[in-house]
C-alpha positions in Angstrom: 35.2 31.4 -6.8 36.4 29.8 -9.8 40.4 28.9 -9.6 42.4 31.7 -12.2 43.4 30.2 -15.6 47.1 30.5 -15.7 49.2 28.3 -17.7 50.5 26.2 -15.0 47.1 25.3 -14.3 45.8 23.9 -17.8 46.2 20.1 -18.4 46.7 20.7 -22.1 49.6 23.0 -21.3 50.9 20.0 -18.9 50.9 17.5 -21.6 52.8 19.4 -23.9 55.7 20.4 -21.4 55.7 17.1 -20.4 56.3 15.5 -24.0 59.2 18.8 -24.9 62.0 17.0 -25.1 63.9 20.3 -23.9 61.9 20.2 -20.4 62.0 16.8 -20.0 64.1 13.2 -20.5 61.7 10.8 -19.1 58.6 11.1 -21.7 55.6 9.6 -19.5 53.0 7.8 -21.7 50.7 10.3 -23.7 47.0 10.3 -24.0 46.4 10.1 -27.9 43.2 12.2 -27.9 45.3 15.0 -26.2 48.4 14.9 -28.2 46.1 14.7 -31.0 44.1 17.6 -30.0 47.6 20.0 -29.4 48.8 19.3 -33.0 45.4 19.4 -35.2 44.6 22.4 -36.5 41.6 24.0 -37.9 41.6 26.3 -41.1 40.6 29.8 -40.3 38.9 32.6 -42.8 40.6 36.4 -43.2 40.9 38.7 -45.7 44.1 37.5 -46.8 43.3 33.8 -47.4 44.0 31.0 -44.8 44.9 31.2 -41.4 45.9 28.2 -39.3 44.6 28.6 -35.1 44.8 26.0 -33.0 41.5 24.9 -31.7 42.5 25.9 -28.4 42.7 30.0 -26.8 45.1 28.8 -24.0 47.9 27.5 -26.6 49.2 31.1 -26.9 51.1 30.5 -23.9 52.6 27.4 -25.3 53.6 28.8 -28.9 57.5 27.5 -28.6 55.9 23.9 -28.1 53.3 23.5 -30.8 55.3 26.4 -33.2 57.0 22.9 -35.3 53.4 21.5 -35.2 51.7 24.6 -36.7 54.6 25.0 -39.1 53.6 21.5 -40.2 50.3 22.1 -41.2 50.7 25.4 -42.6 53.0 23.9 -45.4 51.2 23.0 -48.3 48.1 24.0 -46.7 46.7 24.8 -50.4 46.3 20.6 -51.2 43.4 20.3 -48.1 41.8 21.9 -45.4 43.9 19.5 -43.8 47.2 18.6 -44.1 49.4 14.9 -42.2 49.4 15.6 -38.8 52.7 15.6 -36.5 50.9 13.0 -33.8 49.0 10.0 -34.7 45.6 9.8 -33.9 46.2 6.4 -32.3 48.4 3.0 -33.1 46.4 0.6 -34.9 46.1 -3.1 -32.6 48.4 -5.4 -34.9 48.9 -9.2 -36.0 46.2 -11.4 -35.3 44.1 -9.1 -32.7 43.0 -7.1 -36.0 43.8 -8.9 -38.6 41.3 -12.4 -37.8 39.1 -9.9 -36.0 38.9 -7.1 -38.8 38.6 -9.5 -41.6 35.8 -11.4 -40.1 34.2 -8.0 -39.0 34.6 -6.6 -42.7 32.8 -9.4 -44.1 36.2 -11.2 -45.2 36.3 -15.4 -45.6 38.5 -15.9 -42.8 40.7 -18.1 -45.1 41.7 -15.3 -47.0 45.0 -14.0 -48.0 45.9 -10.8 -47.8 49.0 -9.1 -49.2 49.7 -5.1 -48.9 51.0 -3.1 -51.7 50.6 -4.7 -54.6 46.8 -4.3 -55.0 45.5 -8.4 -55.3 43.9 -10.5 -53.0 44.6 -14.5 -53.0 41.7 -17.1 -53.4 40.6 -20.5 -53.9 43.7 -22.2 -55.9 45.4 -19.5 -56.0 43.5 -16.9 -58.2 44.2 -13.8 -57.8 42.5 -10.0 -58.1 43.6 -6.7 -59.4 41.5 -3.8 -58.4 41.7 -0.2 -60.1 39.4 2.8 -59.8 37.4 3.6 -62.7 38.0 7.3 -64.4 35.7 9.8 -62.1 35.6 8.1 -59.0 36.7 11.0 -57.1 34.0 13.1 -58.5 32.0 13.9 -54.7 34.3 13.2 -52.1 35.4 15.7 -49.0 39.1 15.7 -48.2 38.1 15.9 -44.1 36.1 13.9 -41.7 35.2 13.1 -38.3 37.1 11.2 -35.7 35.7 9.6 -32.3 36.4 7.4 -29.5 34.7 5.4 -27.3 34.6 6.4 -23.8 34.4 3.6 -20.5 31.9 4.9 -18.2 33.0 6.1 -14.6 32.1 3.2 -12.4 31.5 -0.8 -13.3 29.9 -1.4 -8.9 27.6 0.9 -9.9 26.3 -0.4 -13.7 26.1 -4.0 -12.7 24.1 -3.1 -9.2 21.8 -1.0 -12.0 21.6 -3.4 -14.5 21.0 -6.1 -11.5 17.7 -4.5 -10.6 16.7 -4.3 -14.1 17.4 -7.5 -14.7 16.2 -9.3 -11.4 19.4 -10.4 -10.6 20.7 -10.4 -6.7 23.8 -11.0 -4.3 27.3 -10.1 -4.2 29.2 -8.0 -6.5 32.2 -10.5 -7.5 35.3 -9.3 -8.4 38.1 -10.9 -10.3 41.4 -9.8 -11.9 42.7 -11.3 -15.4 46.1 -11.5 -13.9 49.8 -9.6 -15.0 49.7 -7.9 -18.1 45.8 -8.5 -18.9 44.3 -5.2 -18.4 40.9 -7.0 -17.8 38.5 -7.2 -14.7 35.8 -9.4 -14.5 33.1 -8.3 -12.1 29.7 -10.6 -11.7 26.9 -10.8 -10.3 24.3 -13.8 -9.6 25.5 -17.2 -9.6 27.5 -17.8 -12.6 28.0 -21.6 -12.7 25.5 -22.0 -15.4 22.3 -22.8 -13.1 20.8 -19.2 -12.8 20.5 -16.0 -14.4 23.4 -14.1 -14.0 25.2 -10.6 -15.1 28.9 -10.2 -16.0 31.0 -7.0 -17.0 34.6 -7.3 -18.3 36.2 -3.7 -17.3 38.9 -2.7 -19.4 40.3 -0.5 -22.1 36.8 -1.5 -23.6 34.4 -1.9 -21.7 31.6 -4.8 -21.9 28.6 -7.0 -20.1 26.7 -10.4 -20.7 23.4 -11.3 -19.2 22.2 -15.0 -19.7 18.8 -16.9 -18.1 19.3 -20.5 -18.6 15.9 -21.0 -17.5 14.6 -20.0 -21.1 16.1 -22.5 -22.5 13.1 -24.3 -25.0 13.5 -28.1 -25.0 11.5 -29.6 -27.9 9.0 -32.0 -26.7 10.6 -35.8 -27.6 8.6 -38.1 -30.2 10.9 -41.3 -30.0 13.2 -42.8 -27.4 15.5 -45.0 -27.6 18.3 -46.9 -25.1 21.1 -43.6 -26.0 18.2 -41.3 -25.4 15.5 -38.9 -27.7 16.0 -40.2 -31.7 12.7 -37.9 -33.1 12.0 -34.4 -31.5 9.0 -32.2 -32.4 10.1 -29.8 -35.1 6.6 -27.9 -34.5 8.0 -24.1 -34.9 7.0 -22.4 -31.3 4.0 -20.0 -31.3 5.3 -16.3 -32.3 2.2 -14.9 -30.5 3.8 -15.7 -27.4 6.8 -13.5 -27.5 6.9 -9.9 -26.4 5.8 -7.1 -28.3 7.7 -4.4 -29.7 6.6 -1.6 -27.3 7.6 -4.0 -24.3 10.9 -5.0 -25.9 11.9 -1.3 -26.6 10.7 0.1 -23.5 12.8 -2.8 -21.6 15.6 -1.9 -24.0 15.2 1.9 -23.2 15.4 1.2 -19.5 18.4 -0.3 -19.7 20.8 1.6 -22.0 19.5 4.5 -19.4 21.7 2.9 -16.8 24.5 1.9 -19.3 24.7 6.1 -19.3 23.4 6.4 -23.3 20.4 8.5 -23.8 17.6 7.9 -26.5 19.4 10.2 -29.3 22.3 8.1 -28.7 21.8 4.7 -30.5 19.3 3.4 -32.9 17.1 0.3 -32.2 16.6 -2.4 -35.0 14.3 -4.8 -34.7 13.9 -9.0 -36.0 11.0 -11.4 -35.0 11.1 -15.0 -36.0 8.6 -18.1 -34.5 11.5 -18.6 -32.4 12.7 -15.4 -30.8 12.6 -11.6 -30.7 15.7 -9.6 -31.1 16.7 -5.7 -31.0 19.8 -4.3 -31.8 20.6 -1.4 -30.5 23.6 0.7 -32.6 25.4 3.7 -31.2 25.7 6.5 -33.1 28.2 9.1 -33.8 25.7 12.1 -34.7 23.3 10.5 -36.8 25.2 7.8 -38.3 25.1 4.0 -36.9 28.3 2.3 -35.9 29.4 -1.1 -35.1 29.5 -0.7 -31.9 26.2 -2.4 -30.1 24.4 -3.9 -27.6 21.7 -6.5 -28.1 18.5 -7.8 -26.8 17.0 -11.8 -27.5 13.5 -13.1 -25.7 12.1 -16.0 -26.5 8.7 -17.7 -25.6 9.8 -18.3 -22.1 11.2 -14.7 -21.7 14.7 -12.7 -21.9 16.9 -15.0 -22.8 20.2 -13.3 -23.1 21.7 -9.7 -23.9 25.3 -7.6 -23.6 27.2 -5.7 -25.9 30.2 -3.0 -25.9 30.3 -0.1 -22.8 30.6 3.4 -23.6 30.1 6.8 -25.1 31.4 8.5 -28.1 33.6 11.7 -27.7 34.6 13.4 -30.8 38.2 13.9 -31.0 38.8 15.8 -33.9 38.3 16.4 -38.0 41.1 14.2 -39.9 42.2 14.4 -43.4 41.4 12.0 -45.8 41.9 10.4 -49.2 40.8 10.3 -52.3 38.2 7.0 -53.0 40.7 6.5 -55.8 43.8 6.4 -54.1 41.7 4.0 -51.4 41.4 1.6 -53.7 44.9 0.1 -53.7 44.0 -0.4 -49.5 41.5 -3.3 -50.7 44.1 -5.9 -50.4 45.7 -4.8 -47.1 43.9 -5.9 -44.3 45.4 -3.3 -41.8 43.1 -0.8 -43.4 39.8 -2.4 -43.1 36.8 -0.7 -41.0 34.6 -2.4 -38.7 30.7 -1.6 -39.9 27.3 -2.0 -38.3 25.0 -4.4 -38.4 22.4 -2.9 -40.1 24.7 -1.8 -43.3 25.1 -6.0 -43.4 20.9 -6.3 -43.1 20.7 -4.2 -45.8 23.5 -5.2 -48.3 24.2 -9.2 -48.0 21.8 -10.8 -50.3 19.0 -13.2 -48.9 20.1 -17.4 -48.5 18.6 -20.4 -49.2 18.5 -23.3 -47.1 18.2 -26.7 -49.1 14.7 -28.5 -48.5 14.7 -32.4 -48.6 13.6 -32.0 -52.1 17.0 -30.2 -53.0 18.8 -33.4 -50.9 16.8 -36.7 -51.8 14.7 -37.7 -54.6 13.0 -41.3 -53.3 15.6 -43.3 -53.3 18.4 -41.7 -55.0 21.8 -41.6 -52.8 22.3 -37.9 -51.8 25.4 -36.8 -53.4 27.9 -35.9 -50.2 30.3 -34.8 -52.8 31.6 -31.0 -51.9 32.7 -28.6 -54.2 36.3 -29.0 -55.2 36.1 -32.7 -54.8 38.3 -34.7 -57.0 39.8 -31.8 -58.3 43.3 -31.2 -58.5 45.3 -27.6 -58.1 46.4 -25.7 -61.6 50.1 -26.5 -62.3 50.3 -23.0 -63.3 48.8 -19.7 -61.3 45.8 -18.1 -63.0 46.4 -14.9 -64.6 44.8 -12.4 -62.3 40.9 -11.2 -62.8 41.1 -7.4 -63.0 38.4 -5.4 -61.5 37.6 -2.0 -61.6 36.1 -0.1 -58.7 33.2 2.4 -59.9 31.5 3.2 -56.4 32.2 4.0 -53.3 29.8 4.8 -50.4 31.3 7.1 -47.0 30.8 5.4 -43.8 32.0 5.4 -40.1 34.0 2.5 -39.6 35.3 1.0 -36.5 39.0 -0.1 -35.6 40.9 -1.1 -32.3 44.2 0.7 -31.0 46.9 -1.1 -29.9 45.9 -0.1 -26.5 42.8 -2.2 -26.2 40.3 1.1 -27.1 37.7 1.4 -30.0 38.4 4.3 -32.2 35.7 5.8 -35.2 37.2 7.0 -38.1 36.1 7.8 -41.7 36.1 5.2 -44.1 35.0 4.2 -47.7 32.6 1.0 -48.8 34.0 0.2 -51.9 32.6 -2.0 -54.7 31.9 -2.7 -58.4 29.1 -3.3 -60.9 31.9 -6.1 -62.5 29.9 -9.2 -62.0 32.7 -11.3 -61.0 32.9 -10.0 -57.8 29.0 -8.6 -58.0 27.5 -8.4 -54.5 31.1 -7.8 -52.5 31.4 -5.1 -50.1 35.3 -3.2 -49.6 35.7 -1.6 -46.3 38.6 0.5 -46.5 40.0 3.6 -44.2 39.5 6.5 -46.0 42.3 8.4 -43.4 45.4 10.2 -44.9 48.6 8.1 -44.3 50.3 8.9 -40.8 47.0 9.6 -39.3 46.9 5.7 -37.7 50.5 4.5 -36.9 50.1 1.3 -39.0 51.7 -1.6 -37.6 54.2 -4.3 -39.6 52.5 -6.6 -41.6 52.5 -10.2 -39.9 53.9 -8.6 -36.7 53.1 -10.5 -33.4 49.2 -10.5 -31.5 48.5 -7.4 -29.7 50.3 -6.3 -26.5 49.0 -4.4 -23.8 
């Protein structure tokens, strides 16, 4: 027989008394998604106009506790179906853990500099850029979005014994602990000194694995010796007909994101062939939109060379308010509010690079010119007036950011950009979240603590 709902015996109900200040001193640490779910509110039809219910039949019996929340959101409820919440979703990682890791994931030169609030960017010698939304920007946006977080699976012994027999990996599960304050464990399987195939996971706030099969390594047959060793190799591309198809690959691929606990409507497969490998990419997504969060998949003429990604499933936590693509724009500069975006939007967006040929180096000869751009040239006395630039699109996308806790959160952003062809061909990943959604943290504050 099924245990009697009473309020004593709801976890939600235990989380709130426990964070009252009036029933207790000694506040133990909260689970965001939780706290988050107690104070969001959802927008409710009668005859009257608007009423605010919690998501939630059970809160009835907690009304004193969440009464300052609901009051919250009921005021001004006539700007958005949602209004600033009372809990942040989550506290954004800060210093370096996001912002080196968010820039270079954003597409960002990792040179960059970054300055929040006054809506420029700094470049080369100094130039700088002012960005400003073009009149009717805001003309199809929604004021609301989804939220999700990635979920660890329940047991890493049991994934790595799975992923072993997929793999053809055998021995001992090893275990080994990062040490004080490093919420890591690495566990291992196969002989990991370099000389065999062999299978890691790093357990953690986020969860991820490694495989690798030195023995696929292609050495290219040597032309030319010399006394310090091979001086000419054989540039011959290898033969593409050797690799695996795409049935094989995706089957293989299938199999193993079974065991990683992800089912087929779960994540989307891309697929890139070259004479020297085979590659999927498998994307997780949250509905039917892709996310950068992956796992991937490289074979070679020899076989599977390597593959690994990010552990985990996506849990929807709750609809967040959002801004205007307008008022986003200022965010450009800031580099606390860039997303994380897939793969795929890169495949399809960054514009296709060519390599020089010897013709482009050396014409008989001619001395190739070593200089590099900049050469010789010395730094303005005086700072460039600013390039203005105005923002006339913006695309809504899922974009991907890290908490301060070490977990991988989904949020709603905007990819902004502009048909001024100064900055032609740029992608602007920006949070499209209200303010106080994301507890930002200080800019320049320290690395990440755990």
């Amino acid at each position: 027989m099924a245990e009697k709902f009473t309020p004593e015996n709801d976890p939600l109900i235990a989380q709130l008394k426990a964070h009252d200040p009036l029933t207790s001193r000694d506040v133990p640490e909260a689970d965001e998604a939780t706290l988050w779910r107690a104070t969001a509110a959802k927008p409710a039809r009668t005859k009257l106009g608007i009423r605010w219910s919690l998501r939630r039949p059970a809160i009835r019996w907690a009304a004193p506790l969440a009464a300052t929340a609901a009051l919250a959101l009921a005021v001004g409820a006539g700007v958005g179906s949602l209004n600033k919440p009372t809990t942040p979703l989550f506290s954004l990682a800060n210093g370096s853990a996001t912002g080196a890791g968010q820039k270079l994931a954003t597409g960002m030169a990792e040179g960059s500099t970054m300055v929040g609030g006054d809506a420029k960017i700094g470049l080369w010698y100094g130039q700088t850029f002012e960005y400003a939304a073009t009149e009717g920007l805001d003309s199809n946006w929604s004021n609301s979005g989804s939220s999700y977080r990635l979920v660890n699976p329940s047991s890493p012994e049991r994934i790595l014994s799975e992923l072993g027999e997929i793999f053809g990996v055998t021995g001992k599960i090893a275990r080994q602990d990062a040490g004080e304050g490093n919420p890591y464990t690495t566990y291992s399987l196969g002989n990991t000194d370099g000389s065999e195939k062999a299978l890691w996971l790093y357990w953690g706030p986020t969860a991820s694995w490694n495989f690798y099969d030195p023995s696929t390594n292609l050495t290219p047959k040597c032309l030319r010796e010399s006394a310090e060793g091979c001086v000419e190799f054989d540039n011959t591309p290898p033969d593409a007909s050797l690799l695996p198809n795409s049935s094989k690959m995706k089957a293989f691929a299938g199999k193993t994101l079974s065991a990683l606990g992800l089912k087929a409507d779960q994540y989307r497969l891309n697929e890139n062939r070259d004479n020297y490998g085979a590659y999927l990419r498998a994307e997780l997504l949250a509905g039917s939109t892709p996310v950068a969060i992956e796992t991937y998949f490289g074979w070679n003429q020899l076989g599977l060379t390597s593959a690994g990604g990010t552990l985990g499933t996506l849990e929807k936590v709750s609809d967040v308010p959002l801004v205007a693509p307008s008022k986003a724009v200022a965010r450009i500069t800031d580099w606390r509010w860039s997303g994380g975006l897939p793969g795929s939007f890169w495949d399809a967006n960054s514009p296709a690079v060519s390599l020089p040929t010897t013709k482009d180096i050396a014409v008989g000869d001619q001395p190739v010119d070593t200089k590099l751009p900049g050469d010789g040239v010395s730094e303005p006395s005086a700072t460039p007036e600013p390039i203005k630039v105005t923002i006339d699109k913006f695309d809504s996308r899922l974009m991907v950011v890290w908490s301060a806790q070490g977990g991988i959160w989904i949020v709603p952003g905007y990819v902004l950009s502009s048909s001024d062809s100064q900055v032609a061909g740029q992608w602007f990943p920006v949070l499209a979240v209200a303010d106080g959604v994301i507890t930002m943290p200080e800019l320049e504050q320290g690395a990440v603590t755990y």
